[in-house]
N, C-alpha and C positions, 0 to 999 in steps of 0.2 A: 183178477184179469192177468192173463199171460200175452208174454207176445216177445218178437224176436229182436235182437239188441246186437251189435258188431261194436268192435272199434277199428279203427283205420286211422293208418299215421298217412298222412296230407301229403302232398309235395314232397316227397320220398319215393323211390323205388325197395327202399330197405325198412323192415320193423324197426322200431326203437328209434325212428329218428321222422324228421318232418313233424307236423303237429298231429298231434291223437283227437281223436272225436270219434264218441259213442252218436250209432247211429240205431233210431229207435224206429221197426216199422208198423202203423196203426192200421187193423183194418177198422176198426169202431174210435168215435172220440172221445177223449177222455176229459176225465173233468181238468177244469182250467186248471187249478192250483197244483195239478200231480206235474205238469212238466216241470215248475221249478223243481220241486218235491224230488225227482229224478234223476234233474241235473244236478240238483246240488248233492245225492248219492254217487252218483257217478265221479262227482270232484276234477272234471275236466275240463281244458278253456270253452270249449262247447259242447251242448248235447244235442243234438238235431235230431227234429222228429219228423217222419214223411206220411202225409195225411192222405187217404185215396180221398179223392174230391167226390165220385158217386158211388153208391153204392154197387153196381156192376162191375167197377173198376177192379185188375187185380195188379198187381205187381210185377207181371213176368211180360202183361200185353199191354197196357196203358201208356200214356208218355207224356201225361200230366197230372201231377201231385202237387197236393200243399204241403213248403216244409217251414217248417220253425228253427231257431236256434236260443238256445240259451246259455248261458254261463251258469255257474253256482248259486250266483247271487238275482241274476236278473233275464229277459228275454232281451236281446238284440238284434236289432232292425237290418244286418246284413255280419253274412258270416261266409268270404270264399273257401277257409278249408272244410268247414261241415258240409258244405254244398261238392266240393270233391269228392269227400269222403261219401255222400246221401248216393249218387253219381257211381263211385267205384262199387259202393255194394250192391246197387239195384243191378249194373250193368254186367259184373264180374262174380257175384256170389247168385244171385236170382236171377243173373242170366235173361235179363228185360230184350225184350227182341228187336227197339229200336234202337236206330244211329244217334237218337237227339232226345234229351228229357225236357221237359219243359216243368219247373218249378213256380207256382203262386206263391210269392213272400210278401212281407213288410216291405220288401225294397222291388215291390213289381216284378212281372216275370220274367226268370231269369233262366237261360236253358244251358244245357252240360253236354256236350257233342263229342263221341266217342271216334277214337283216332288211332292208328297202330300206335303211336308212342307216347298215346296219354289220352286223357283227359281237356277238353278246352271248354273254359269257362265263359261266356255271354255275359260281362258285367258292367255296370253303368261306371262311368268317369266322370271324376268329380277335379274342379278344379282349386286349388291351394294358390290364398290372394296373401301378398305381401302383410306382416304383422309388426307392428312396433315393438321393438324391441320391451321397452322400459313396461308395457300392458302386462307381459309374462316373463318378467325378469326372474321375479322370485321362484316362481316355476320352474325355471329349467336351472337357477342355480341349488334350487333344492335337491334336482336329479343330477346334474351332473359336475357341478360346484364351478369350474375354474377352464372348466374343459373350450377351446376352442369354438367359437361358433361361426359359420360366413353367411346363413341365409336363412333367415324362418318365412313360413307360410302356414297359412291357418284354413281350413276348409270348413266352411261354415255347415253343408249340407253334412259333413260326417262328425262334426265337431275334434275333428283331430290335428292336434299341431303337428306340423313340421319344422324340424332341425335338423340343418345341413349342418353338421360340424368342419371344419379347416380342410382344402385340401391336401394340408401335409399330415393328414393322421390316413392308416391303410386300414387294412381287412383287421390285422392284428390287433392294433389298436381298440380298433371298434367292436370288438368281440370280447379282449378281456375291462372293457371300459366298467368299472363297478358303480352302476347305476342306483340312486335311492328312490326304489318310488311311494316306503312306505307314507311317507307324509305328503305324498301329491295330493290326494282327498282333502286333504283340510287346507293344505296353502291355496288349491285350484277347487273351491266350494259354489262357484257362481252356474254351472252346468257349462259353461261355454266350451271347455275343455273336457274331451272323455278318453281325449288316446293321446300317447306320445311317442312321435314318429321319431327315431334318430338316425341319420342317412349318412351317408361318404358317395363319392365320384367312385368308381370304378378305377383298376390298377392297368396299367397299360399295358397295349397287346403283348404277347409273351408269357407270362406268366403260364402257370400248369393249364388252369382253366378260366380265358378270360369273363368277367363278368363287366354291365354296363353299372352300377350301383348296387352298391352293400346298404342293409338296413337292423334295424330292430327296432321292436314294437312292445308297450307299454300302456296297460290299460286299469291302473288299480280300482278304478272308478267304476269299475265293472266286475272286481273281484279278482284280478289275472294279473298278477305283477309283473309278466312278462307273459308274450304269446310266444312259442315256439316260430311259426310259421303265418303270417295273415293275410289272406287275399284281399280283404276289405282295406287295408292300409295300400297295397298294392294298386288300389284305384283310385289313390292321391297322389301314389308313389309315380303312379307310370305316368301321369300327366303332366305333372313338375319335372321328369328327368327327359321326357320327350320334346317341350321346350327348353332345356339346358343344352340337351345334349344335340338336336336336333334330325333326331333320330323317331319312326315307328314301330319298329322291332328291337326290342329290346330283351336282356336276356339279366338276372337279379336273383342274386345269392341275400336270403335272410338269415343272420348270420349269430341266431341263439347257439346256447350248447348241443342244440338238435340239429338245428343248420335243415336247411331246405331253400329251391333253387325251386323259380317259376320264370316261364318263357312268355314273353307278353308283345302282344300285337294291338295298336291302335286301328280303329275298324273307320272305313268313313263317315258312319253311323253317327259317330260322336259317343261309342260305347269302347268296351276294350276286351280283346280276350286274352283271358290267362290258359296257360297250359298247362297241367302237374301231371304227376303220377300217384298212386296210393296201393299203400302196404298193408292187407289184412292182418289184424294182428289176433282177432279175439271175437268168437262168435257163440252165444248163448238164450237163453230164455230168460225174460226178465218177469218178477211177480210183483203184482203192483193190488 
C-alpha cells in the first residue's frame, strides 16, 4: 500500500521550527495496528492520519474527514498542531477548495477555517480546577526540584497538570529551566496525570514582542519528553490565563528550543480558537 505523507512544522511561519508532524493522507482504511506501526517510524510527537469518511469523497472537494493522531508509543484523543498541520496541507498543498474543514476525532468535531494570516483552530476548552499541593508534590519536584511555584491547577477532562511557576522568573528563565521528566512515569503511575504544563505571566508592554503567557509542555507518559509546540495544552492554557488575566484575546509564545507563538480567542460558545501558521518542510510516498 502507497499513499502520500508530508511533514509540516505547526505554529511557525519558518521550517525547522514550531512543532513537526507527519501528515498521512488515506484514501482506503488501513488496518488498525499500521497507524501506531507508522507513527512510531515516523518518530515524531505526532502522526495524523486523515481518513475520507465515504467513499465518493476526495481530497481537493470534500470538507469533512476523519483524522487520528498518534505519538510513537500510543493514539491520543486530541492533538491541535497535527490538526494545523492535517489543515495546512489539505488547504495549501492539495489546494482543498473550501474556507472551513470540518475534522471527526476522538475529541468530536473539530473544524480548521482558513484566514489570510493563518490558520484558526475550532477547539473545545477545558477548565483547570485548583490542586493540592502535597497530592503532586513529588511530581513536580521530581521535574523541577526547588523551582518556584505560585499556582497549580489540574484538568480532569485532559488529565493535565498545570504549574504556574513565580512571577519573578521571565521568558529566559523559563526556557533554559532543565527540566527531568525521565522519571515522571513511575513517580506519576496512577493515570491521573498524562501532561505537564509549566507556565509564567507574560513580560510587560515594551518588550520586542509582547506576549500574554509563556509555557512548555511535557508529556513522557505518552512517549514525548517535551512537545515543541501544543494546541491541546493551549486549551487549559487559554482558560486559566483568560480568568487571571481577565482577558479573551490573548496572544502566547511556547517557548521550547523550536519556540512557536499561537493567537487565541475565547468564543462565546464556551470553545476557543487558536490561530497558527504552518511550514511545509517534506513531502513524499510512504510504503506500507
Amino acid at each position: 500500500m502507497k499513499f502520500p505523507i508530508f511533514i509540516a512544522d505547526a505554529f511557525t511561519a519558518k521550517a525547522f521550527r514550531g512543532n513537526p508532524a507527519a501528515v498521512c493522507l488515506l484514501e482506503n482504511k488501513l488496518d488498525e495496528d499500521m497507524h501506531q506501526k507508522i507513527a512510531k517510524e515516523m518518530n515524531l510527537s505526532e502522526t495524523a492520519f486523515i481518513q475520507k469518511l465515504h467513499p465518493t469523497d476526495n481530497f481537493t472537494q470534500s470538507s469533512c474527514f476523519g483524522l487520528r493522531w498518534f505519538t510513537p508509543v500510543s493514539e491520543v484523543p486530541l492533538c491541535g498542531h497535527a490538526t494545523l498541520a492535517s489543515a495546512a496541507v489539505l488547504f495549501h498543498k492539495i489546494k482543498n477548495m473550501n474556507s472551513t474543514l470540518t475534522f471527526v476525532t476522538l475529541s468530536g468535531e473539530l473544524e480548521a477555517r482558513r484566514e489570510e494570516d493563518g490558520i484558526v483552530l475550532d477547539l473545545p476548552l477545558y477548565p483547570a480546577y485548583p490542586q493540592d499541593f502535597h497530592e503532586v508534590e513529588e511530581l513536580i519536584k521530581t521535574a523541577i526540584g526547588d523551582t518556584l511555584v505560585q499556582d497549580i491547577r489540574y484538568s480532569p477532562d485532559t488529565r493535565k497538570l498545570l504549574v504556574r511557576l513565580s512571577d519573578t522568573y521571565n521568558r529566559s528563565f523559563l526556557e533554559s529551566l532543565k527540566v527531568n521528566t525521565q522519571n515522571l512515569p513511575q513517580v506519576e503511575n496512577t493515570g491521573k496525570v498524562k501532561g505537564l504544563i509549566l507556565t509564567i505571566k507574560g513580560e510587560p508592554d515594551g518588550q520586542t514582542q509582547a506576549f500574554d503567557f509563556y509555557s512548555r509542555y511535557f508529556t513522557p507518559w505518552f512517549g514525548v519528553a517535551e512537545d515543541p509546540v501544543t494546541g491541546s495544552a493551549h486549551t487549559v492554557l487559554s482558560s486559566y490565563w483568560s480568568q487571571q488575566l481577565g482577558k479573551k484575546t490573548m496572544h502566547a509564545f511556547q517557548c521550547s528550543s523550536r519556540g512557536g507563538e499561537l493567537k487565541i480567542s475565547l468564543r462565546p460558545d464556551g470553545r476557543v480558537d487558536i490561530k497558527g501558521r504552518a511550514a511545509l518542510v517534506l513531502e513524499g510516498t510512504l510504503t506500507a
